[in-house]
C-alpha positions in Angstrom: 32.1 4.1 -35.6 31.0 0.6 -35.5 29.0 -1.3 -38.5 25.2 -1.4 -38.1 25.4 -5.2 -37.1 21.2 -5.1 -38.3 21.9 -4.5 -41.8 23.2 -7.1 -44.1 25.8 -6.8 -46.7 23.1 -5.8 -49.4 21.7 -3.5 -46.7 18.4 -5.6 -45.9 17.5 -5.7 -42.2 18.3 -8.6 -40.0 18.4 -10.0 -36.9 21.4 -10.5 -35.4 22.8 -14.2 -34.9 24.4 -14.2 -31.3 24.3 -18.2 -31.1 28.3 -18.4 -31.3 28.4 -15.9 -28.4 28.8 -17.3 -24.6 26.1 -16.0 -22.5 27.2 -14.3 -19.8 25.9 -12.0 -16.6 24.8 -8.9 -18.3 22.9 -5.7 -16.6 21.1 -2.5 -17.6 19.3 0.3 -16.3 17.7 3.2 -17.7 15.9 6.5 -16.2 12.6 8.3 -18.2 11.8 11.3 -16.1 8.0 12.6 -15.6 7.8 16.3 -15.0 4.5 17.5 -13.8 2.4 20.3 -11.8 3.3 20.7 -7.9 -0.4 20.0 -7.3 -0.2 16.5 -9.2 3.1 15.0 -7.9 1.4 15.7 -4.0 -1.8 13.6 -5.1 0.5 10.8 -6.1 2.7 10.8 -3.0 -0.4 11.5 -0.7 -1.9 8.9 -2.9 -5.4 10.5 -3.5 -5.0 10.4 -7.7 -8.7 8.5 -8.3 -7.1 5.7 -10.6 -5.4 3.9 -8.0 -1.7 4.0 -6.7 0.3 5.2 -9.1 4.0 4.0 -8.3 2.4 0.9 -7.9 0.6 0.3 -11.2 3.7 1.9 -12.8 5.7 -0.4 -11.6 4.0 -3.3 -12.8 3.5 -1.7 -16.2 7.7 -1.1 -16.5 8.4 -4.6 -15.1 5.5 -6.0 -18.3 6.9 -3.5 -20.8 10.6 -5.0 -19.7 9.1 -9.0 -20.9 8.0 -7.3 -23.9 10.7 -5.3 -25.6 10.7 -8.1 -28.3 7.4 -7.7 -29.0 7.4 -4.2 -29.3 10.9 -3.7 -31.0 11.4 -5.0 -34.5 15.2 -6.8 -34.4 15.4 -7.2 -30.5 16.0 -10.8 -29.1 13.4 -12.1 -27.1 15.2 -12.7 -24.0 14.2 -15.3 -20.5 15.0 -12.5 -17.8 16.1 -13.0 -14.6 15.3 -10.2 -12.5 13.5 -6.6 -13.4 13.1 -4.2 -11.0 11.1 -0.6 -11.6 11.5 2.5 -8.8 10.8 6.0 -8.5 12.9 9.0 -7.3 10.5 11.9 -6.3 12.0 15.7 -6.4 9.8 17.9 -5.4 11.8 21.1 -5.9 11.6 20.7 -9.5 8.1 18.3 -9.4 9.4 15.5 -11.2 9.5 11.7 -10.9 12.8 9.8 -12.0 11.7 6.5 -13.1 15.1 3.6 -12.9 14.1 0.4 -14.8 17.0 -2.3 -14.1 17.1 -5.8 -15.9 19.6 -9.0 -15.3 20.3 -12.1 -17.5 22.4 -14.2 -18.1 22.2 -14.8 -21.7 23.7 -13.7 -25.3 22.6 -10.5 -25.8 22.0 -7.5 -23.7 19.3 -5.8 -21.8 19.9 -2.2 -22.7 16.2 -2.5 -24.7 14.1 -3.9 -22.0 15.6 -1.5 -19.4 14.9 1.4 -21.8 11.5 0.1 -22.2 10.9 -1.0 -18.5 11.4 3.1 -17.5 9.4 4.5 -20.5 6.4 2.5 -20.3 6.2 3.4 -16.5 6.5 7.1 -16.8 3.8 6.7 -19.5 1.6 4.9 -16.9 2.3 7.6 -14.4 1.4 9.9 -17.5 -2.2 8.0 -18.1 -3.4 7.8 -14.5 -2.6 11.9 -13.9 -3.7 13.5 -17.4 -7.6 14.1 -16.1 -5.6 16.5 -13.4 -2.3 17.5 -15.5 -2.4 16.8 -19.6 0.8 19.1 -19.6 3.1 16.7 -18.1 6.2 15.9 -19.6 8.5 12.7 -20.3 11.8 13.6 -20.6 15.3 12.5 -20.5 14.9 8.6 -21.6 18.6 7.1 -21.6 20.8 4.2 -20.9 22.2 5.1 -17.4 24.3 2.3 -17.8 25.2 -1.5 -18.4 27.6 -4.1 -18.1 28.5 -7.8 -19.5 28.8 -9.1 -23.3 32.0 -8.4 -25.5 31.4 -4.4 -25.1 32.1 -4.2 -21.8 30.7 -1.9 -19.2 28.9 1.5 -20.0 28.2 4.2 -17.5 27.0 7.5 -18.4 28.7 10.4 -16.6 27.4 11.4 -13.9 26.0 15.1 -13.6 26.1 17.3 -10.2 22.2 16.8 -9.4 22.8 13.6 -8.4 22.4 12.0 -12.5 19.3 13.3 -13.5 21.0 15.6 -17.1 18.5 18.3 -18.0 17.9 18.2 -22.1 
């Protein structure tokens, strides 16, 4: 195992210094995914949920909450992205939404944060427009699908034989 590169070497939390490191082309996405009631996943496809669009304003919310991670996250860099990009997988065998938050730099540091953030902020959205029809929904299964650039290389978390959405 690595050193917790947030700690000093009297154990007080820090920031890390990436100015000596080269920026390079890095990537990340991450998945959150929204389980809900048969009834409440057909009102958001058919589009009839009395907030508004739903993929829509989620989608907006993850690409905000992906600008943010800095803000929200103590020791996170705040970063000048290039791209984000926020979409939904609907499977309506199981009722469930699988929300894929992907963010590009070129910079110093990675993107793992904002893409984590990018997907749980937008299945919380989905959450908050449904909860007057469905207060038992369920967020589930937040993770680092993968990522690639920096000094750590590339990342990609096995796939599984649903097509990459793991069951906790």
């Amino acid at each position: 195992m690595t050193e917790f590169t947030h700690l000093d070497a009297d154990g007080r939390v820090r920031m890390v210094d990436v100015s000596d490191k080269t920026p390079t082309d890095r990537r990340a996405t991450a998945q959150a995914v929204i389980v809900m009631q048969p009834e409440t996943l057909a009102q958001i496809q058919d589009r009839t949920v009395k907030k508004g669009n739903v993929f829509e304003t989620a989608r907006i919310a993850g690409v905000m909450a992906a600008k943010q991670a800095a803000a929200l996250i103590p020791m996170c860099h705040p970063l000048n992205l290039r791209h984000a990009q926020v979409d939904f997988e609907t499977d309506v065998a199981r009722s469930r939404i699988r929300v894929l938050a992907s963010v590009r730099i070129h910079d110093r540091t990675g993107v793992e944060m904002e893409a984590l953030s990018a997907a749980t902020v937008a299945a919380l959205t989905i959450y908050d427009m449904c909860k007057a029809v469905d207060r038992g929904m369920q967020i589930t299964d937040v993770w680092l699908v993968e990522k690639s650039g920096g000094r750590s290389g590339t990342y990609r978390r096995a796939a599984t034989p649903d097509g990459g959405v793991e069951t906790a």
